[in-house]
C-alpha positions in Angstrom: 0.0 0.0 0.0 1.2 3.5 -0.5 0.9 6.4 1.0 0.5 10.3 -1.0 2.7 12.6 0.7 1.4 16.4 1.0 1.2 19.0 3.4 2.2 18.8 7.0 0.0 19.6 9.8 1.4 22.3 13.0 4.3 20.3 14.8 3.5 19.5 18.7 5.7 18.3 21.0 5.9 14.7 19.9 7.8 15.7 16.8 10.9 16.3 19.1 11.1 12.8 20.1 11.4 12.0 16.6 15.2 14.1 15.9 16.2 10.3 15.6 16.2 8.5 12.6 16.7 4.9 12.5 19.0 3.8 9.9 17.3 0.2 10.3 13.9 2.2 9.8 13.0 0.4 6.4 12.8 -2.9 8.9 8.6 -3.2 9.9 10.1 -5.3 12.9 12.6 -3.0 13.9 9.9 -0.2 14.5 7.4 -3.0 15.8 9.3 -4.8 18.4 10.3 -3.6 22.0 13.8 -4.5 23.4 14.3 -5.8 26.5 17.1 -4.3 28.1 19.0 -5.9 30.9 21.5 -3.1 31.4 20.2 -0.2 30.0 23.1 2.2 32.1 25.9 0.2 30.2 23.6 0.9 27.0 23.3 4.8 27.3 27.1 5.0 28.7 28.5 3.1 25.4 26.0 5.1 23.5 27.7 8.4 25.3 30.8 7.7 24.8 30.5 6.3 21.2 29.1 9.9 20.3 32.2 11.4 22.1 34.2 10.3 19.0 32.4 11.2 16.2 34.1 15.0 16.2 37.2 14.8 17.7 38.8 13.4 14.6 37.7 16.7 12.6 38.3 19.2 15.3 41.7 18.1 16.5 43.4 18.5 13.2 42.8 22.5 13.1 44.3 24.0 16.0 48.0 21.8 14.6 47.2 22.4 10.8 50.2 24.8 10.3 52.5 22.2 12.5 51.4 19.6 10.5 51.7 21.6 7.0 55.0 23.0 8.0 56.3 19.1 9.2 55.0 17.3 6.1 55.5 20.2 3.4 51.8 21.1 2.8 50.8 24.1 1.4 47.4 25.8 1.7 45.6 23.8 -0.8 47.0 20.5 0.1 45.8 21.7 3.5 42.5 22.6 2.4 42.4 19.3 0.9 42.7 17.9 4.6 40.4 19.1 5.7 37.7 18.6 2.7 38.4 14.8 2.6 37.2 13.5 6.2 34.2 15.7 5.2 33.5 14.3 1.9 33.6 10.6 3.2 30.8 12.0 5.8 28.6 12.1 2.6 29.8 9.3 0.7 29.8 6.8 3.1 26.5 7.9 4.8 24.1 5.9 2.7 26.4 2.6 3.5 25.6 2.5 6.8 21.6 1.3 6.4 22.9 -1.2 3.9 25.4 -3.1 6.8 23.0 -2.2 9.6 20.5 -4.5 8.0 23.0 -7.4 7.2 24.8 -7.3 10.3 23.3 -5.7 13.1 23.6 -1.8 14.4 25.7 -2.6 16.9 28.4 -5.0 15.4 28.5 -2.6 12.5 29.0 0.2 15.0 31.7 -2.1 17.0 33.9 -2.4 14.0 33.8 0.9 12.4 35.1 2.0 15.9 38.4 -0.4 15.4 38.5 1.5 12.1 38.0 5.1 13.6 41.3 4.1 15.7 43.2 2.8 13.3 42.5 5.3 11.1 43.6 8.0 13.5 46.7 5.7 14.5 47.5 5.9 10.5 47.0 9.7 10.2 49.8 10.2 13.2 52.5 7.6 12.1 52.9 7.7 8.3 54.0 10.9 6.8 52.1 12.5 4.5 50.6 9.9 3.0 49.3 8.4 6.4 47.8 12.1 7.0 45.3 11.5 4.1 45.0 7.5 4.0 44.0 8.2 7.8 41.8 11.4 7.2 39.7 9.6 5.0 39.7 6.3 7.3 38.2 8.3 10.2 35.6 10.2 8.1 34.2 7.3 6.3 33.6 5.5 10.0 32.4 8.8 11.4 30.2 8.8 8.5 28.6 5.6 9.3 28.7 5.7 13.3 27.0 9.3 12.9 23.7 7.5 10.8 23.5 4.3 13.1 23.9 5.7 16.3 20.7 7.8 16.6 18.7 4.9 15.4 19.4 3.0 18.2 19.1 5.7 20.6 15.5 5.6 19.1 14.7 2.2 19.2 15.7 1.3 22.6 14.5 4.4 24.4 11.3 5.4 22.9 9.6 7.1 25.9 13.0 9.1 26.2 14.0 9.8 22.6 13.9 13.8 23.0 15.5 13.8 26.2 18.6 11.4 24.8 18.4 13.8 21.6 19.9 16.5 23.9 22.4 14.0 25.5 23.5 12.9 21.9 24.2 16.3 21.3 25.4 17.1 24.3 28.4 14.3 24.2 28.6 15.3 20.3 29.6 19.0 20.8 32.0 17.6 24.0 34.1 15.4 22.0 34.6 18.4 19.5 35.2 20.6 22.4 37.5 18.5 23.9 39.5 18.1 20.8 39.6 21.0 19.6 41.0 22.7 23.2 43.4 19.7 23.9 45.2 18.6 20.9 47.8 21.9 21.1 48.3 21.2 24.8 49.2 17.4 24.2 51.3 18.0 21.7 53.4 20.3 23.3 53.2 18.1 26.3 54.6 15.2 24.7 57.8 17.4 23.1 55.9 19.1 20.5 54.7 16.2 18.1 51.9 16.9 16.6 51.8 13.3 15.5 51.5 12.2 19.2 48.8 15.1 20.1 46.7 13.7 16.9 47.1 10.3 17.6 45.9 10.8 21.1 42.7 10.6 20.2 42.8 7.0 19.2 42.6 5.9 23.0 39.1 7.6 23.4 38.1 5.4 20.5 39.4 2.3 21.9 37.8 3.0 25.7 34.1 3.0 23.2 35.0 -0.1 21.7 35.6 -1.8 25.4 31.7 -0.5 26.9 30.5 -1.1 23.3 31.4 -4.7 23.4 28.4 -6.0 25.7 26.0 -4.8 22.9 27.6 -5.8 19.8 27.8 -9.6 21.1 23.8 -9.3 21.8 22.9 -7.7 18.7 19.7 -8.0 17.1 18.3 -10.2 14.4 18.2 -10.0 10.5 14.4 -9.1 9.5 13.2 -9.2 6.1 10.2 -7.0 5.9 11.2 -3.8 4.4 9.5 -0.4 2.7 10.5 1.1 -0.3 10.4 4.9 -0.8 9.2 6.5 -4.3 9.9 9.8 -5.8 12.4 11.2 -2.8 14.9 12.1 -5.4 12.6 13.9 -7.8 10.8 16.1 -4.8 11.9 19.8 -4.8 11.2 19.9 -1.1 13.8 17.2 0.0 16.2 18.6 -2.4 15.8 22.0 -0.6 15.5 20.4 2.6 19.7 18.3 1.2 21.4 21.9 0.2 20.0 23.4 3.7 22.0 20.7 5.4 24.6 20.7 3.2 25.4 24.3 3.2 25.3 24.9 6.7 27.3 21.9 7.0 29.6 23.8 5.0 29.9 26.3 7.5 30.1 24.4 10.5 33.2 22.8 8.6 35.1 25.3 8.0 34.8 26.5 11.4 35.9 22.9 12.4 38.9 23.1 9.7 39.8 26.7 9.3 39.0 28.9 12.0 41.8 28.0 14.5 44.4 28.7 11.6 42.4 32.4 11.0 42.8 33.0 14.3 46.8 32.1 14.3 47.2 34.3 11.2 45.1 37.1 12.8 47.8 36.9 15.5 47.0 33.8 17.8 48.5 31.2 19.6 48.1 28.0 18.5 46.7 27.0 21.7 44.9 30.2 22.4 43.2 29.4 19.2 42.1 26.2 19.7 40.8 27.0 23.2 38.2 29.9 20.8 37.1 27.0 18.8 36.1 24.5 21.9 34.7 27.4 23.7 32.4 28.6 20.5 32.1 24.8 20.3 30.8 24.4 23.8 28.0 27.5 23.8 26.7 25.4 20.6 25.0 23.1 23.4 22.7 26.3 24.2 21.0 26.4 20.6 21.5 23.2 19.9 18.7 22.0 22.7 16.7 25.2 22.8 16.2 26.1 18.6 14.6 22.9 17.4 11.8 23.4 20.7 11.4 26.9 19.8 11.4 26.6 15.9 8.1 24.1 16.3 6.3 26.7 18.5 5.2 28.7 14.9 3.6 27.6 12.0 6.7 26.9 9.8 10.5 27.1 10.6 11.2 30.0 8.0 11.8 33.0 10.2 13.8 30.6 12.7 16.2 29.3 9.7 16.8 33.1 8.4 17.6 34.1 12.4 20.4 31.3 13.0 22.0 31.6 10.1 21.8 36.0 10.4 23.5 34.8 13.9 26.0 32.4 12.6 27.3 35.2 9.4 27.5 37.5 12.3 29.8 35.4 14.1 31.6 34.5 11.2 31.8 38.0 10.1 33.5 39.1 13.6 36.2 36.2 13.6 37.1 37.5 10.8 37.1 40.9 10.7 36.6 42.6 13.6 38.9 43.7 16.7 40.5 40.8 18.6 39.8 42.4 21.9 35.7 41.7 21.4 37.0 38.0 20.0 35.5 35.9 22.8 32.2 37.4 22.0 32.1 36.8 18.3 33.2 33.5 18.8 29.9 33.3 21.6 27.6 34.3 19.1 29.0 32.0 16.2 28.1 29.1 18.6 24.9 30.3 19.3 24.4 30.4 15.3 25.5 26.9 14.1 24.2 25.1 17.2 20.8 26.4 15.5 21.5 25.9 12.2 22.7 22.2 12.6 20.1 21.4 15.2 17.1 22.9 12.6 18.6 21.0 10.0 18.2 17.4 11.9 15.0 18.8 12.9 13.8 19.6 8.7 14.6 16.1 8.1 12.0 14.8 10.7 9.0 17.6 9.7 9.3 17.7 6.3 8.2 13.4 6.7 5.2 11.8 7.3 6.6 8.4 8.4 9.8 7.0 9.6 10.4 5.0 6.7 10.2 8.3 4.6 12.3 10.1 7.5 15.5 7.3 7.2 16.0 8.1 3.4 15.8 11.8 3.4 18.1 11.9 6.6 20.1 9.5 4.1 19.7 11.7 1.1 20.3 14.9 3.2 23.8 13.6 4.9 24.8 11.9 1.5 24.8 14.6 -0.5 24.6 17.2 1.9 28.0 16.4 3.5 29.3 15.7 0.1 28.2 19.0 -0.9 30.0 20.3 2.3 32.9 19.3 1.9 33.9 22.0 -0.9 33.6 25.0 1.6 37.1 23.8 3.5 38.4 22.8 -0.2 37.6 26.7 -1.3 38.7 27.9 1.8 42.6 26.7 1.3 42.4 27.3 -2.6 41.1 30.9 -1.8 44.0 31.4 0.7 46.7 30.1 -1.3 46.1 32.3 -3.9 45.7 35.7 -2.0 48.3 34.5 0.7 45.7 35.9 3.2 42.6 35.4 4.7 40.1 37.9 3.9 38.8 37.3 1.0 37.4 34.1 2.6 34.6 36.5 3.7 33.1 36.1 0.2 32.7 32.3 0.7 31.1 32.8 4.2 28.4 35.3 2.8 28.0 33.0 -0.4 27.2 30.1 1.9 25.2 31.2 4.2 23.0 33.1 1.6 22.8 30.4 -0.1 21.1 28.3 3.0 19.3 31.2 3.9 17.6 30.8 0.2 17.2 27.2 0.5 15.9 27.2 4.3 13.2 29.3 3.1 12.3 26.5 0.7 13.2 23.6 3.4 11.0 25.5 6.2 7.3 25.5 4.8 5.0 23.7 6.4 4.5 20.7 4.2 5.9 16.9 3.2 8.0 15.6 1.1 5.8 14.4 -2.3 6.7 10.4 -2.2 5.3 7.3 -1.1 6.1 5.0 0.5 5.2 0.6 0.3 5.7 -2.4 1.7 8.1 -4.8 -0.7 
């Protein structure tokens, strides 16, 4: 049977619990049966610390990107290119992770791709310059997948608590970027001033996951069979405006992640001054990040809440980047007010702009596939732009091209209607 997709009725409070999208969602039984769990603390701690490393891969590169450009020979575009490749494996592994989830299980997938997020950062530390990209791309392809199975069983195995965990999700997600992005400097210089050491670091929070993650992987769920198939999703407008939203704020957020410590350094920064701006602008993200999707479903449509983060977030951006360095803390205050918003709106499109799970898991696919795909060019054009002006203020024009840009589409994404698909048992 199939289901004609149209418009979407006001939002109420329920819609919150549904920030969640379960990769396994095309699976009837998955969304049918309750789980019985026998330690449910050992669950949500794994869970915890299992979103603890899905950022601190990206962040901690940043604050050491000119130690690790200067060490290996890199110049700005081979750096940009750093930074760009974890974030294109976000998108282009992101629609693999439903596939294994259903022939292995959630949580042996997520099990493994955690070896494979430690090894990858182990390979980024140890083997020159090619180890830096062999290992860049490692950890964003597992962060990739983690980042679209983890919420899905945050969902399935605490239903009555889904919006509540959403916040703790976030919580630990914008922690582990924090962490990283204020530590790596301070490690490195603590173990003699290798970068390679500070960066590989981060391995051992990866490895600690793997060790409370254990107890679930060898439980696991069973295979099911029943599945739904979704119609039309590519040739909707509305989820291809709801994609470019995500993507380009994604974009943003990125370059933040990748950029904004080395902006800072060349603005006339400390390394580790730098990175402690980034984990502190980080940090306030936790702020908008739990309060914007609650606020934004309080009106008839999101539109006028999309065009305020992102105002917020250029603003931010904008004062980084140009203004005094005395008023710095504050700039970088309000650009983590912004993009804890902006991302936290566009997990919250995804869920709105659906009728039905089954609809939800492949535009949340669709929307991180080609979104963070899409994403992955702001860091790219931020080095090629710098390497050719030897500077960093024309990077202004990419900001403002950007956020425009989602500003445009988020007008699009933020009407109150679905997604034109439908969606049938096979």
């Amino acid at each position: 049977m199939a289901d004609s997709i149209t418009r979407n009725t006001p939002p109420s409070d329920r819609d919150l619990d549904e920030l969640l999208i379960d990769a396994e969602a095309d699976d009837e039984q998955v969304q049918q049966q309750p789980v019985l769990l026998q330690r449910p603390w050992l669950l949500l701690l794994g869970l915890v610390l299992v979103a603890l490393n899905l950022r601190p891969a990206l962040s901690s590169m940043a604050p050491v990107l000119g130690l690790v450009s200067e060490g290996l020979g890199l110049n700005a575009s081979q750096a940009g290119l750093l930074t760009t490749l974890p974030v294109l494996c976000l998108g282009l592994f992101a629609p693999l992770a439903p596939v294994l989830a259903r022939r292995f299980g959630s949580e042996r997938v997520i099990l493994g791709i955690l070896a494979t997020l430690a090894l990858g950062i182990v390979v980024r530390s140890s083997l020159g310059a090619t180890g830096v990209f062999l290992g860049s791309l490692m950890a964003g392809a597992s962060i990739g997948i983690i980042g679209v199975l983890l919420p899905g069983i945050v969902k399935r195995d605490f239903p009555q608590h889904a919006g509540t965990l959403t916040g703790v999700y976030t919580m630990a997600l914008c922690l582990g970027a924090a962490m990283a992005a204020g530590a790596t400097v301070p490690l490195a210089q603590h173990f003699d001033g290798s970068w390679a050491l500070g960066l590989g670091f981060w391995a051992v929070p990866a490895l600690l996951a793997m060790l409370v993650w254990l107890p679930q992987a060898r439980q696991g769920h069973g295979l099911h069979k029943v599945a739904y198939r979704v119609r039309g999703l590519w040739r909707d407008p509305l989820a291809w405006q709801v994609t470019l939203y995500m993507g380009l704020q994604s974009s943003l957020a990125y370059i933040v992640f990748g950029w904004l410590p080395s902006i800072l350094i060349g603005r006339g920064l400390s390394p580790t001054e730098a990175g402690l701006v980034l984990s502190g602008s980080v940090i306030v993200q936790l702020v908008s990040s739990l309060s914007a999707p609650w606020l934004a479903t309080r009106g008839k449509d999101q539109r006028l809440a999309i065009v305020l983060v992102m105002l917020i977030t250029l603003a931010g951006l904008f004062g980084c980047l140009y203004a005094p360095l005395s008023g710095l803390w504050g700039w970088a205050v309000v650009l983590g007010l912004g993009q804890g918003g902006t991302f936290a709106l566009a997990l919250t499109l995804i869920v709105l702009r659906s009728k039905d799970a089954h609809v939800a898991a492949n535009l949340s696919s669709m929307a991180q596939g080609v979104g963070y795909t899409l994403a992955s060019m702001g860091p790219l054009a931020v080095g090629l732009v710098h390497d050719l002006t030897s500077g960093w203020s024309a990077v202004g024009w990419i900001f403002a091209v950007l956020g425009v840009g989602a500003i445009v589409f988020g007008l699009g994404a933020g009407r109150a209607l679905h997604v034109r698909v439908s969606s049938e048992k096979v």
